[in-house]
mmJSON file of the N, C-alpha and C atoms, coordinates in Angstrom:
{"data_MODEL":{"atom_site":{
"group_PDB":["ATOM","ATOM","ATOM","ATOM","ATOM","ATOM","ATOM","ATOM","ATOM","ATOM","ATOM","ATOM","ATOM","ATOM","ATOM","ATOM","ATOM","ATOM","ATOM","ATOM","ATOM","ATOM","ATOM","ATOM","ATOM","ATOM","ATOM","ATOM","ATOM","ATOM","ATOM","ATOM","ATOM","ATOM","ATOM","ATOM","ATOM","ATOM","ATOM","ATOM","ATOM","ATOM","ATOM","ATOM","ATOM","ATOM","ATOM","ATOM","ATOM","ATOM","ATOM","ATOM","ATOM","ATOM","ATOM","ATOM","ATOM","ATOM","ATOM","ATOM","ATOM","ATOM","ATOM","ATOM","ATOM","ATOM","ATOM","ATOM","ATOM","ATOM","ATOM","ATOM","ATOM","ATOM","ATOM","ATOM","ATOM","ATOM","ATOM","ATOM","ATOM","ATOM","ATOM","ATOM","ATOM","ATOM","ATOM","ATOM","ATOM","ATOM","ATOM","ATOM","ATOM","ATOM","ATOM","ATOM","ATOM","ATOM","ATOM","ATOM","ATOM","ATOM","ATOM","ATOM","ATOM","ATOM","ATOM","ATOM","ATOM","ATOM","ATOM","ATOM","ATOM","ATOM","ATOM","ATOM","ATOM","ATOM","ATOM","ATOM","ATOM","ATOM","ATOM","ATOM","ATOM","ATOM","ATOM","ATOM","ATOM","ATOM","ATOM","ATOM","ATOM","ATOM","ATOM","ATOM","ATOM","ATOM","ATOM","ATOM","ATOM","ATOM","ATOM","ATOM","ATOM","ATOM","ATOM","ATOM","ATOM","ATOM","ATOM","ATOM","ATOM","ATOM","ATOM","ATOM","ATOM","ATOM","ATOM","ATOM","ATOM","ATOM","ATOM","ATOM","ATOM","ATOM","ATOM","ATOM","ATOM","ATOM","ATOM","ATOM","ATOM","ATOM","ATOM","ATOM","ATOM","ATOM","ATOM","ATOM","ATOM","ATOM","ATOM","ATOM","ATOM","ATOM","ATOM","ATOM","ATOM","ATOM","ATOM","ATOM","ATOM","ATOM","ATOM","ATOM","ATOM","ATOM","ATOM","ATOM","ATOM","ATOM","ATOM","ATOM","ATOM","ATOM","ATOM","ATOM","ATOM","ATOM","ATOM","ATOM","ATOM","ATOM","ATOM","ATOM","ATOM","ATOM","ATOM","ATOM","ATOM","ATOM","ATOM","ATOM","ATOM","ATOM","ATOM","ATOM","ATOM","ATOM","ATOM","ATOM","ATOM","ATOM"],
"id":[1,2,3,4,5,6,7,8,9,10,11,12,13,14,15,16,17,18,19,20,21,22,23,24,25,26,27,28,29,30,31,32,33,34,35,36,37,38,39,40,41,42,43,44,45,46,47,48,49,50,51,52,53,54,55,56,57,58,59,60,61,62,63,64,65,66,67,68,69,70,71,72,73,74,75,76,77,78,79,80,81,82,83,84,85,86,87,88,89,90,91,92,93,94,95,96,97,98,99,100,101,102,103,104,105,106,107,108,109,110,111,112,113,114,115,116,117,118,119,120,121,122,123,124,125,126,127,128,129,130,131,132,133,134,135,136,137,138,139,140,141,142,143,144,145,146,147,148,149,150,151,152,153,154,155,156,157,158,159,160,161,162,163,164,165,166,167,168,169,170,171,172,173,174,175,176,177,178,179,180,181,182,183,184,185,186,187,188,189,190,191,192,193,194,195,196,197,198,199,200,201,202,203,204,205,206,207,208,209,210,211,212,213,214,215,216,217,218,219,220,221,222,223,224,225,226,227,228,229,230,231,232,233,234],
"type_symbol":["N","C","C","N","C","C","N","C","C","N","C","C","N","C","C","N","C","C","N","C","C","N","C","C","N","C","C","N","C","C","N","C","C","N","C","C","N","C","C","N","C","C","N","C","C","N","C","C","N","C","C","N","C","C","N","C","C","N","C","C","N","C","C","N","C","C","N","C","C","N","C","C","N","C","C","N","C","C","N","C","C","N","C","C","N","C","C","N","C","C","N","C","C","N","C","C","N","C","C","N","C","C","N","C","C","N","C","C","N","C","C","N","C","C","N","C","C","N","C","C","N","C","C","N","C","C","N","C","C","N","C","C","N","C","C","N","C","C","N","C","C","N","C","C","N","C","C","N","C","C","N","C","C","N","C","C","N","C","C","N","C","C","N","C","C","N","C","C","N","C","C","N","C","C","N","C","C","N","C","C","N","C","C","N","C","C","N","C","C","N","C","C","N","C","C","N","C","C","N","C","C","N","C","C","N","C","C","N","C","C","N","C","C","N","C","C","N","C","C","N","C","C","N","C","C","N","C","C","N","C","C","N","C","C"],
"label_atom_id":["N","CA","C","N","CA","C","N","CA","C","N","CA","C","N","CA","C","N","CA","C","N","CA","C","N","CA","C","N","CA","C","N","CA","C","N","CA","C","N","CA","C","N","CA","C","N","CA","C","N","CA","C","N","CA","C","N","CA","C","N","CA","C","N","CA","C","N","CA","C","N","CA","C","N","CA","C","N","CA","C","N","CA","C","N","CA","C","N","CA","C","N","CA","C","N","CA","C","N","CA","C","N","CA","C","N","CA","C","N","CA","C","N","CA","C","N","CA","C","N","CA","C","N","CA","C","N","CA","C","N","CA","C","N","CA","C","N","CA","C","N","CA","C","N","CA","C","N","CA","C","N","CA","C","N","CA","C","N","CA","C","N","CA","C","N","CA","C","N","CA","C","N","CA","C","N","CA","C","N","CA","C","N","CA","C","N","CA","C","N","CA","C","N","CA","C","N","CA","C","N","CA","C","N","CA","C","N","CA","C","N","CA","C","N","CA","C","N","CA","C","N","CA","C","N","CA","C","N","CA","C","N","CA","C","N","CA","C","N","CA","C","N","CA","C","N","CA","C","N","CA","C","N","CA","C","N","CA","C","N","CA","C","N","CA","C","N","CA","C","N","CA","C"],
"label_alt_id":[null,null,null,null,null,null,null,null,null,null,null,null,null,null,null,null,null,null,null,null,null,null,null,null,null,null,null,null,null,null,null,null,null,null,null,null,null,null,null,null,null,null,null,null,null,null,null,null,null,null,null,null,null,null,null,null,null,null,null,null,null,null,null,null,null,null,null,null,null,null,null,null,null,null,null,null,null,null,null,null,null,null,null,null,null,null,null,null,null,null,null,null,null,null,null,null,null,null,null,null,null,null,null,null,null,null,null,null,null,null,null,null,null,null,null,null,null,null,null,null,null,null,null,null,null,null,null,null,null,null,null,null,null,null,null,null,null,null,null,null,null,null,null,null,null,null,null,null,null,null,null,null,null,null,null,null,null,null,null,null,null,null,null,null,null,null,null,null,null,null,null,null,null,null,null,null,null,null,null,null,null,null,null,null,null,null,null,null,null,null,null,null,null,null,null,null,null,null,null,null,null,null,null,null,null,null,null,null,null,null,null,null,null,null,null,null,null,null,null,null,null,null,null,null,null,null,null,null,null,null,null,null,null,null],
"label_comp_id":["UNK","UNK","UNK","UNK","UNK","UNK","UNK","UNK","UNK","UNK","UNK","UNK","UNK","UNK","UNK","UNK","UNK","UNK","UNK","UNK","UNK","UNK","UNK","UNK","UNK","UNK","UNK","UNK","UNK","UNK","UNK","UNK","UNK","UNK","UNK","UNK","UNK","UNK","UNK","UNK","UNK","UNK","UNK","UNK","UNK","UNK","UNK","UNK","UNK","UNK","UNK","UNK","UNK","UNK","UNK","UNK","UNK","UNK","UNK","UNK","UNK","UNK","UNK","UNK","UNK","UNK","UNK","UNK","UNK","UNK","UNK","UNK","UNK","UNK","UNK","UNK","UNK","UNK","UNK","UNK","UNK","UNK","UNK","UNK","UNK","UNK","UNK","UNK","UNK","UNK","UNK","UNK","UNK","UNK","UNK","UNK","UNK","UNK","UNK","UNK","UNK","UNK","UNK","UNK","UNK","UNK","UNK","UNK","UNK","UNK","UNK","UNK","UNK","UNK","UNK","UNK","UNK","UNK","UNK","UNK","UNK","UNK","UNK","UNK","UNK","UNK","UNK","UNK","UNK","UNK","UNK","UNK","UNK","UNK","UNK","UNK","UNK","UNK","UNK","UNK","UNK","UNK","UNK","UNK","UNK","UNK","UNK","UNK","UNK","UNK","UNK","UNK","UNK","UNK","UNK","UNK","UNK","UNK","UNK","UNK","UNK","UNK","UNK","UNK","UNK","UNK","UNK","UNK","UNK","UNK","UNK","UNK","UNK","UNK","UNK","UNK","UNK","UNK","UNK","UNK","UNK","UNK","UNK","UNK","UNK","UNK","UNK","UNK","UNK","UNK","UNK","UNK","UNK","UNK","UNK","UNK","UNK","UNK","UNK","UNK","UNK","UNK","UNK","UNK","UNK","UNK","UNK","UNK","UNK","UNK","UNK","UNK","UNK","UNK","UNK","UNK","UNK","UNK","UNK","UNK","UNK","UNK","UNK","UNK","UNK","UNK","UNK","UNK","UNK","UNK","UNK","UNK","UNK","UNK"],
"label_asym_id":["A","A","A","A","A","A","A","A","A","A","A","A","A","A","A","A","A","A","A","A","A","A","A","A","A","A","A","A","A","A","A","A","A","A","A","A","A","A","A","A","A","A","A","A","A","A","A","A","A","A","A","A","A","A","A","A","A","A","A","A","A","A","A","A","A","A","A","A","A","A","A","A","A","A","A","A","A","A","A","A","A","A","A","A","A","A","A","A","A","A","A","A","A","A","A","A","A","A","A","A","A","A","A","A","A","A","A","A","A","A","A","A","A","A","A","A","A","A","A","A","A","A","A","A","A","A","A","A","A","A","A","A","A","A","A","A","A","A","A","A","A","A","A","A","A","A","A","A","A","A","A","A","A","A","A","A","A","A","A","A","A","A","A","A","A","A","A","A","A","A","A","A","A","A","A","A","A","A","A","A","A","A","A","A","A","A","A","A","A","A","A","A","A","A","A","A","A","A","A","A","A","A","A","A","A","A","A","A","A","A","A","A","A","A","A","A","A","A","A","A","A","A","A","A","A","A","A","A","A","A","A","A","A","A"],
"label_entity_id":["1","1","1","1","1","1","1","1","1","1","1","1","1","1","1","1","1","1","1","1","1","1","1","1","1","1","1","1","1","1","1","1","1","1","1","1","1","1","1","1","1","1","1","1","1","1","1","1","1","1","1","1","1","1","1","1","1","1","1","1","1","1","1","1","1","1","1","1","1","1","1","1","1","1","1","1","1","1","1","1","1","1","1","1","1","1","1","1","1","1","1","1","1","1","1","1","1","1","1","1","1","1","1","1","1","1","1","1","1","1","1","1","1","1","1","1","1","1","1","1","1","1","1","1","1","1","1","1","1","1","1","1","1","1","1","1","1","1","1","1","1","1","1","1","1","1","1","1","1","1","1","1","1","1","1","1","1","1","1","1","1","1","1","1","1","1","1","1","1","1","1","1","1","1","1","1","1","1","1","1","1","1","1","1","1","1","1","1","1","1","1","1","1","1","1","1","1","1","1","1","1","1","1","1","1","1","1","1","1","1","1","1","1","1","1","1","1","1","1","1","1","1","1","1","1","1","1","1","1","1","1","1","1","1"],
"label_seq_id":[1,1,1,2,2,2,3,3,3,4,4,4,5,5,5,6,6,6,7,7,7,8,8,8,9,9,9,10,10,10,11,11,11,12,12,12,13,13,13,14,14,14,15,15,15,16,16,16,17,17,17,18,18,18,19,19,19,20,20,20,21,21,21,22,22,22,23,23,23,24,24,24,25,25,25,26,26,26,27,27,27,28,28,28,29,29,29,30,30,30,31,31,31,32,32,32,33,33,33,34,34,34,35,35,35,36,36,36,37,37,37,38,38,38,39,39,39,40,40,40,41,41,41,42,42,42,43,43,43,44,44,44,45,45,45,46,46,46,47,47,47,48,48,48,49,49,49,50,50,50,51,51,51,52,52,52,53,53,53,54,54,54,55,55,55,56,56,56,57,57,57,58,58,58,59,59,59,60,60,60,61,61,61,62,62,62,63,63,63,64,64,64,65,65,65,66,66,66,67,67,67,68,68,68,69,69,69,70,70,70,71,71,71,72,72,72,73,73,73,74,74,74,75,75,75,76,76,76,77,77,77,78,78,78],
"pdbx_PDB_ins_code":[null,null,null,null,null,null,null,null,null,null,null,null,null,null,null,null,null,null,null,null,null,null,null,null,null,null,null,null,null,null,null,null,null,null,null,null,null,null,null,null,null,null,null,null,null,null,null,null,null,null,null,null,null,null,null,null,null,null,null,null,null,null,null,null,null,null,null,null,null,null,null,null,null,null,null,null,null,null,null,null,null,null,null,null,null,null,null,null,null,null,null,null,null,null,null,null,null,null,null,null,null,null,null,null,null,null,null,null,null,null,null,null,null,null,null,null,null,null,null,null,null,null,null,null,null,null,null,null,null,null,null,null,null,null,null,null,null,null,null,null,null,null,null,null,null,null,null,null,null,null,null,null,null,null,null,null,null,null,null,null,null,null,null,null,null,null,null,null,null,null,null,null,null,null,null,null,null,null,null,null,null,null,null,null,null,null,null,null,null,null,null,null,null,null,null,null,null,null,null,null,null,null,null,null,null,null,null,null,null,null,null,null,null,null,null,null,null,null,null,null,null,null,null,null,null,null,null,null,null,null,null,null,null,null],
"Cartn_x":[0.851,0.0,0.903,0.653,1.333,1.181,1.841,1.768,0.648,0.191,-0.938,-2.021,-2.355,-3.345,-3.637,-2.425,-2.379,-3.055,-2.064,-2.622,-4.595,-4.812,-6.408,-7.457,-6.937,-7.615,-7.451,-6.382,-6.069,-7.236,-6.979,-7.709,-9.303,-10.062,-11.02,-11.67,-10.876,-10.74,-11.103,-10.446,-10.736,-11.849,-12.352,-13.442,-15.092,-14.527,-16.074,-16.002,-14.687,-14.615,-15.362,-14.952,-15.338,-16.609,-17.415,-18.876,-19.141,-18.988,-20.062,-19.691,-18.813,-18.757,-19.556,-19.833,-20.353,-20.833,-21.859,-23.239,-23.65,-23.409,-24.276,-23.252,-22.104,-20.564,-21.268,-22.169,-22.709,-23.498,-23.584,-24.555,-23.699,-22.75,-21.145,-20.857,-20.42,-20.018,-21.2,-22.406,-23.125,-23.074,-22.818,-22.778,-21.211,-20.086,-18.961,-19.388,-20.102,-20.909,-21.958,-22.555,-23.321,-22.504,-21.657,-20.854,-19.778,-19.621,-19.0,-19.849,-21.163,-21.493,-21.803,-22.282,-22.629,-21.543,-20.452,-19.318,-18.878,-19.389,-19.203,-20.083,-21.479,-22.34,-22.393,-21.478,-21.191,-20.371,-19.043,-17.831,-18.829,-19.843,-20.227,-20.98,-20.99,-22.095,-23.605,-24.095,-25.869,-26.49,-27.775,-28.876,-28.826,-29.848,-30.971,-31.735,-32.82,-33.233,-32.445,-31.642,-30.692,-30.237,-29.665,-29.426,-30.14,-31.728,-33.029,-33.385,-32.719,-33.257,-32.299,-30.996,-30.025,-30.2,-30.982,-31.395,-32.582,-33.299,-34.407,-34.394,-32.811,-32.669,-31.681,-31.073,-30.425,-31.109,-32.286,-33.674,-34.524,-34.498,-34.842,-36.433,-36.556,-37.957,-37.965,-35.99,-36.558,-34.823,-35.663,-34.474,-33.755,-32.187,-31.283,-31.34,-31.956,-32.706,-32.745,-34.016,-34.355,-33.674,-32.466,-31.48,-31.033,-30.449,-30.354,-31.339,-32.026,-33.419,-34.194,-34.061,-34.315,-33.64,-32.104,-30.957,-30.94,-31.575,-32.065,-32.831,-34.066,-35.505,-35.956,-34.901,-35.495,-37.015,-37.311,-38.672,-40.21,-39.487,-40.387,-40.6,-39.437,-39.364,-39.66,-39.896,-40.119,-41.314],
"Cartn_y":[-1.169,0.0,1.241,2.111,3.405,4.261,5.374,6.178,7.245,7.581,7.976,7.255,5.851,5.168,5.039,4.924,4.661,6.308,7.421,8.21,8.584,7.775,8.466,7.395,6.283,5.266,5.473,5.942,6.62,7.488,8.854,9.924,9.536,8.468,8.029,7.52,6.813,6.018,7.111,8.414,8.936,9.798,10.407,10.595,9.72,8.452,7.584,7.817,7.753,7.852,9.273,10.319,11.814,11.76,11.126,11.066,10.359,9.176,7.968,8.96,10.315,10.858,11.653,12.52,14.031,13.852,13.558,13.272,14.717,15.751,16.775,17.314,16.554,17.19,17.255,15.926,15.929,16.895,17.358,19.295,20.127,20.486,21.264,20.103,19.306,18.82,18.856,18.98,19.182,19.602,21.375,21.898,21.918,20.939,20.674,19.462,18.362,17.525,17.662,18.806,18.718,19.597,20.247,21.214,20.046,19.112,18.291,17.225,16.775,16.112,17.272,18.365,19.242,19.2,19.206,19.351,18.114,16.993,15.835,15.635,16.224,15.761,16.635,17.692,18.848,18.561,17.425,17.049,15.987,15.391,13.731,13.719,14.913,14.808,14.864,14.882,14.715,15.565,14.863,16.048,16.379,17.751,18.328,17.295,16.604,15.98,14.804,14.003,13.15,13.479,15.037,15.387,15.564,16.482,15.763,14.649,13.751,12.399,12.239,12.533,12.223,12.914,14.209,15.054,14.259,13.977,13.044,11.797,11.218,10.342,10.218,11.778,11.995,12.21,13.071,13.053,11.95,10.646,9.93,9.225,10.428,10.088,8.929,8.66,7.499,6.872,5.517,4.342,4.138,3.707,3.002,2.209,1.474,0.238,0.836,1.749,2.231,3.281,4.001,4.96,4.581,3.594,3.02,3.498,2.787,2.676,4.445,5.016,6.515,7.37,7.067,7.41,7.335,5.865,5.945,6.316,6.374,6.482,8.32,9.222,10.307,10.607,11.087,11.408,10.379,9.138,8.892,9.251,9.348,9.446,11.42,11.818,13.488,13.636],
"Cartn_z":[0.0,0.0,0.0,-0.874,-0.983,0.162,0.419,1.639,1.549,-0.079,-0.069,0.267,-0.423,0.692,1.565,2.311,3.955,4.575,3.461,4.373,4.114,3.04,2.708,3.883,3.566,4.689,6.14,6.748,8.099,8.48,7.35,7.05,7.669,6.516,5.898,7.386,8.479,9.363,10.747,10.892,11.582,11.519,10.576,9.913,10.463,10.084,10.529,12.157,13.089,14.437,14.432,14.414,14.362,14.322,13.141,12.804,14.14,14.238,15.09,17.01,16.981,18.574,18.036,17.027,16.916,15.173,15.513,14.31,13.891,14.924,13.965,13.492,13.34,12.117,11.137,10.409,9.174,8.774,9.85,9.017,8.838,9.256,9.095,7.768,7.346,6.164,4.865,5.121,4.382,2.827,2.975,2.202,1.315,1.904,1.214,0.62,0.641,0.085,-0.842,-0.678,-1.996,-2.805,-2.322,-3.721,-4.852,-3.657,-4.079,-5.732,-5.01,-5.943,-6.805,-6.759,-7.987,-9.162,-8.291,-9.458,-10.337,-9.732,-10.507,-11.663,-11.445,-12.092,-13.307,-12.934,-13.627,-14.991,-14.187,-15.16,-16.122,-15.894,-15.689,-17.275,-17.68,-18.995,-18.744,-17.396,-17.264,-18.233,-18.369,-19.135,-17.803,-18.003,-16.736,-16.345,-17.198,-16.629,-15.728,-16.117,-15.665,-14.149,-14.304,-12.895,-11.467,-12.326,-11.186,-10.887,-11.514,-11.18,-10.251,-10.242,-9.215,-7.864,-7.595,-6.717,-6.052,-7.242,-6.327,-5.709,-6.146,-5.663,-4.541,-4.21,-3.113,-1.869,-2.538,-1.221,-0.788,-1.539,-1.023,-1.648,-2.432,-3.413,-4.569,-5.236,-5.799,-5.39,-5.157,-4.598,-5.095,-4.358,-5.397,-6.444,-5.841,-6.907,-7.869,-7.821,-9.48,-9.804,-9.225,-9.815,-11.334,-11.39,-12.928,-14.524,-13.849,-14.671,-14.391,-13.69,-13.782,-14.458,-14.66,-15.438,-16.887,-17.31,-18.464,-19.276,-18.485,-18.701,-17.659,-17.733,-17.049,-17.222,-18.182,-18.709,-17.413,-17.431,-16.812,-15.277,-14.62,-13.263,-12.7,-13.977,-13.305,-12.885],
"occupancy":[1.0,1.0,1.0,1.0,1.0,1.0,1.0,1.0,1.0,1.0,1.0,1.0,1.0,1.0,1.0,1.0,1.0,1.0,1.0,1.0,1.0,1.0,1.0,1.0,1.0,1.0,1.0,1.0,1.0,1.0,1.0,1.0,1.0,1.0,1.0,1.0,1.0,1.0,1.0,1.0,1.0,1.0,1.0,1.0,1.0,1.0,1.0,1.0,1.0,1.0,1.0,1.0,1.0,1.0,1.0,1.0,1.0,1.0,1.0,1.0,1.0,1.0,1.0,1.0,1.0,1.0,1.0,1.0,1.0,1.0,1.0,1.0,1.0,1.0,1.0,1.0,1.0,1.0,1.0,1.0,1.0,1.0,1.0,1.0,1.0,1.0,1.0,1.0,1.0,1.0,1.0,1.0,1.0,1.0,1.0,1.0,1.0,1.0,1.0,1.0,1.0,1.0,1.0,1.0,1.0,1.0,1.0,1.0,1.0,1.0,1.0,1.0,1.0,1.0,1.0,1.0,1.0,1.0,1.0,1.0,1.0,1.0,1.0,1.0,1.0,1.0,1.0,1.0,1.0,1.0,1.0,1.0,1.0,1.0,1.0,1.0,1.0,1.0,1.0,1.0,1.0,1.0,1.0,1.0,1.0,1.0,1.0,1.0,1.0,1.0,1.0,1.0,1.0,1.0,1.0,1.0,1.0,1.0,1.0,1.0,1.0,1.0,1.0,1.0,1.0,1.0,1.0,1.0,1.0,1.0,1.0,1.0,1.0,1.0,1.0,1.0,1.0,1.0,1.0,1.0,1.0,1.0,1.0,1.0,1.0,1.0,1.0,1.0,1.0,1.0,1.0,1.0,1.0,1.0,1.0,1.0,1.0,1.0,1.0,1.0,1.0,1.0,1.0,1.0,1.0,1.0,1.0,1.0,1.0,1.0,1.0,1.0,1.0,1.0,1.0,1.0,1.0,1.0,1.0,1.0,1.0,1.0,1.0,1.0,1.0,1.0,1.0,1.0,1.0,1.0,1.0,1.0,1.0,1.0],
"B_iso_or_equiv":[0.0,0.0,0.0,0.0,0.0,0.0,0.0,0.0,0.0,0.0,0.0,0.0,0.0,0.0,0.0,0.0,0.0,0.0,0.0,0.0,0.0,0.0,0.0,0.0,0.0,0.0,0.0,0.0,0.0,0.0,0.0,0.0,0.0,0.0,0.0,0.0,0.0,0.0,0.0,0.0,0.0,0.0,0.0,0.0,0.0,0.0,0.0,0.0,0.0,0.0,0.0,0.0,0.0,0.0,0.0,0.0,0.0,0.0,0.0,0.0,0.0,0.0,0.0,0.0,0.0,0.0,0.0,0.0,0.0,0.0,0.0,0.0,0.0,0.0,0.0,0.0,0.0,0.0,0.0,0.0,0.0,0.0,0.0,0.0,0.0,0.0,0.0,0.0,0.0,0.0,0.0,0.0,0.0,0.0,0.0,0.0,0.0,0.0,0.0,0.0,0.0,0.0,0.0,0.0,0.0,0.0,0.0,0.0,0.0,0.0,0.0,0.0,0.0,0.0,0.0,0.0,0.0,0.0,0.0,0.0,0.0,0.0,0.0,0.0,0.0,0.0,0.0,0.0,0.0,0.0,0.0,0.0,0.0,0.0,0.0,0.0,0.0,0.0,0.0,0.0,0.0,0.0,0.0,0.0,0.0,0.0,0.0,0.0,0.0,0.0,0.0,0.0,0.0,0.0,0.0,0.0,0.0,0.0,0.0,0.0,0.0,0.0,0.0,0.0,0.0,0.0,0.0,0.0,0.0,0.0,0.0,0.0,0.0,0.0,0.0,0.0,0.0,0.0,0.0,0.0,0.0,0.0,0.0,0.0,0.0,0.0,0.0,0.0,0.0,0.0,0.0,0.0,0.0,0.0,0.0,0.0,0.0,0.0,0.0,0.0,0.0,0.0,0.0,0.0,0.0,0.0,0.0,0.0,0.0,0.0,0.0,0.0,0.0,0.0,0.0,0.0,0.0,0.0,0.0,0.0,0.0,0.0,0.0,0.0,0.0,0.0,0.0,0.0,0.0,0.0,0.0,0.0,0.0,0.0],
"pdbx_formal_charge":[null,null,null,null,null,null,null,null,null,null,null,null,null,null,null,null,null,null,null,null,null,null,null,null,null,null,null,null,null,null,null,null,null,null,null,null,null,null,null,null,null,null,null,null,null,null,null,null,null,null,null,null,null,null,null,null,null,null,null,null,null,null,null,null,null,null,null,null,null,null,null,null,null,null,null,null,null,null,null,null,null,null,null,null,null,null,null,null,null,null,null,null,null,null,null,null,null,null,null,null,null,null,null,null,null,null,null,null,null,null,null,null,null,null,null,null,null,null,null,null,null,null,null,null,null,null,null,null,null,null,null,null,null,null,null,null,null,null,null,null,null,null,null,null,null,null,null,null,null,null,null,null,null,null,null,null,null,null,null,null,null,null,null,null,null,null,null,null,null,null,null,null,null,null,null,null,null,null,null,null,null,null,null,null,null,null,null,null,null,null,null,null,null,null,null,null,null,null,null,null,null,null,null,null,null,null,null,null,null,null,null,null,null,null,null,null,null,null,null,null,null,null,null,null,null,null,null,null,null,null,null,null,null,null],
"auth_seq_id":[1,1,1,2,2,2,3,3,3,4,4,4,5,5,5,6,6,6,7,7,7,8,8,8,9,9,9,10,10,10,11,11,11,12,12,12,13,13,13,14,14,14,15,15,15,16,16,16,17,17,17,18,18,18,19,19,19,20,20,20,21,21,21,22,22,22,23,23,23,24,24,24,25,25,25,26,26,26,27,27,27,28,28,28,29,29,29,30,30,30,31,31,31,32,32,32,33,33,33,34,34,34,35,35,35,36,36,36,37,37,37,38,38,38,39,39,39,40,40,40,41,41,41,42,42,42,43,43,43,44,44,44,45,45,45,46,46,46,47,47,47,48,48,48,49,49,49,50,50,50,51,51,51,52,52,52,53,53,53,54,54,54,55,55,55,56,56,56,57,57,57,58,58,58,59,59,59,60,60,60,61,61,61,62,62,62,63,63,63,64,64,64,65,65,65,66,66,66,67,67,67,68,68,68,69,69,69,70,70,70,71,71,71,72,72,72,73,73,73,74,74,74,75,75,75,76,76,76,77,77,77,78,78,78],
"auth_comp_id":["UNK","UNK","UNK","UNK","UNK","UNK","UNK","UNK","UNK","UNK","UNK","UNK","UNK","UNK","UNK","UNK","UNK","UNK","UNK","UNK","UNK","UNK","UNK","UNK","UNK","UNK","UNK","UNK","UNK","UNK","UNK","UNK","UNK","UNK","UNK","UNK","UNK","UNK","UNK","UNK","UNK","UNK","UNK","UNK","UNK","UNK","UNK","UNK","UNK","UNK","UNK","UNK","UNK","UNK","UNK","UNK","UNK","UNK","UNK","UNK","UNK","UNK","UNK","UNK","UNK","UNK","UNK","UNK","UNK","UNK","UNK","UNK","UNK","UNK","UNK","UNK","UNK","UNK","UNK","UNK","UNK","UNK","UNK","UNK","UNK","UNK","UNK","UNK","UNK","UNK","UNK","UNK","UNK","UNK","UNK","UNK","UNK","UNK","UNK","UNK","UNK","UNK","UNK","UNK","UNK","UNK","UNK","UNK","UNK","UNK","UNK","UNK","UNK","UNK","UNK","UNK","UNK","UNK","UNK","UNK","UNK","UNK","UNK","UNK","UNK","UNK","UNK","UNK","UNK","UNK","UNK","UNK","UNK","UNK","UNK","UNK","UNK","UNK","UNK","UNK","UNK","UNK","UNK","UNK","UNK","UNK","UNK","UNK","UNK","UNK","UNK","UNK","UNK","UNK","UNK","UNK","UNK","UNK","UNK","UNK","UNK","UNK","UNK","UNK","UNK","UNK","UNK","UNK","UNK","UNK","UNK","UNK","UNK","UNK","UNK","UNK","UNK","UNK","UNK","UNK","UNK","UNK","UNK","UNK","UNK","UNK","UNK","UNK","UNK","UNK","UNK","UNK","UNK","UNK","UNK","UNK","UNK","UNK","UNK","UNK","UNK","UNK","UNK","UNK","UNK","UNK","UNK","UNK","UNK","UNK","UNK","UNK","UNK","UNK","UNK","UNK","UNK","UNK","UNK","UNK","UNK","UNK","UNK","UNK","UNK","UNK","UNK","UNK","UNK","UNK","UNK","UNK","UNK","UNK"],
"auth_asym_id":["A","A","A","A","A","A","A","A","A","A","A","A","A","A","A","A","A","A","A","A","A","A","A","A","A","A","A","A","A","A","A","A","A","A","A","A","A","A","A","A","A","A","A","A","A","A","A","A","A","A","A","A","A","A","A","A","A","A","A","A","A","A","A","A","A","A","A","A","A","A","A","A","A","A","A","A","A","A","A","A","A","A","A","A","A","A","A","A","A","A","A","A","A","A","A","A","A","A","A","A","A","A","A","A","A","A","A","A","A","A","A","A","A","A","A","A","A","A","A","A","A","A","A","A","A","A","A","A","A","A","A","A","A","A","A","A","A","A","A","A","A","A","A","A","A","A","A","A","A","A","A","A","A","A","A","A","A","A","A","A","A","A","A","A","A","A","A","A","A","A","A","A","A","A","A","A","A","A","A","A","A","A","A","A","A","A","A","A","A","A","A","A","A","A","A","A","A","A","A","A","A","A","A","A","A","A","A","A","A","A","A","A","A","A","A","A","A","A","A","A","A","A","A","A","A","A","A","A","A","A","A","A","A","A"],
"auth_atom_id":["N","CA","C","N","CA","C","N","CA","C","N","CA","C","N","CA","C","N","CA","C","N","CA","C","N","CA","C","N","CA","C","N","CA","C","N","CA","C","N","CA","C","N","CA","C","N","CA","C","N","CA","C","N","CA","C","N","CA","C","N","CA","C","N","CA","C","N","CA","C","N","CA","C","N","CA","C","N","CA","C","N","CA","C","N","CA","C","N","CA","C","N","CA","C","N","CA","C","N","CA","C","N","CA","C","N","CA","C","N","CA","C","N","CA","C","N","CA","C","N","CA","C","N","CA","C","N","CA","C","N","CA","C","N","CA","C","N","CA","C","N","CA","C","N","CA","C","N","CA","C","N","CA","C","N","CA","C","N","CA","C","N","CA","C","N","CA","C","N","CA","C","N","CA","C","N","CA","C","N","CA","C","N","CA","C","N","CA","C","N","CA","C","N","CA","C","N","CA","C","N","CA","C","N","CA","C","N","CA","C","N","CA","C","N","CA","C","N","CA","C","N","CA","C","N","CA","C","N","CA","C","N","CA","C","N","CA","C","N","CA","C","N","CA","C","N","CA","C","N","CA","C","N","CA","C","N","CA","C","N","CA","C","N","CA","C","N","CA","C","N","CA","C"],
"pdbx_PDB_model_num":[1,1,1,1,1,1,1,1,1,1,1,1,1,1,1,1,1,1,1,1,1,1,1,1,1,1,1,1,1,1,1,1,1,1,1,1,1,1,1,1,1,1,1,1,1,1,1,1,1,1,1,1,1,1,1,1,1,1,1,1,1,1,1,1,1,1,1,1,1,1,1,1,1,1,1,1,1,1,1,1,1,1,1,1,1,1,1,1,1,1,1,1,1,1,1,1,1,1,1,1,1,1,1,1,1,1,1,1,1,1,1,1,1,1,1,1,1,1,1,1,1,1,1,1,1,1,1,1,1,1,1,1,1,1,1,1,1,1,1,1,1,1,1,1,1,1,1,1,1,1,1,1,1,1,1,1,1,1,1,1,1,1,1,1,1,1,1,1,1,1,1,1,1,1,1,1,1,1,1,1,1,1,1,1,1,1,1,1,1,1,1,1,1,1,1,1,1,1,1,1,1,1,1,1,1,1,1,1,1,1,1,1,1,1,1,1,1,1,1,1,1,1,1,1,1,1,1,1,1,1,1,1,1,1]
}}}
């Protein structure tokens, strides 16, 4: 394992500790998390529609399961 691994899994490692003492970190990380996925979806090629489907499926309105099949088929899931 490289010393960058070690150091991202260390990293990665203290992180889940941090979360599982102090849960409302995840509202302080929040908004570096969704800027985060914005920018992927940004690099990623989405239609618009494509990308609401990924929003709606970050809120919880449509399941992993059918993330796939919403991806393909946007039109239907709006």
């Amino acid at each position: 394992m490289s010393e960058y691994e070690k150091g991202f899994n260390d990293g990665k490692e203290a992180m889940k500790r941090e979360i599982a003492t102090n849960p409302s970190m995840l509202f302080d990380l929040a908004p570096m998390i969704a800027h985060a996925i914005s920018e992927k979806m940004n690099e990623s090629g989405l239609t618009d529609e494509q990308r609401r489907v990924v929003q709606k499926a970050l809120s919880g309105e449509i399941s992993q399961s059918n993330l796939f099949d919403a991806l393909k088929n946007p039109s239907k899931w709006q």
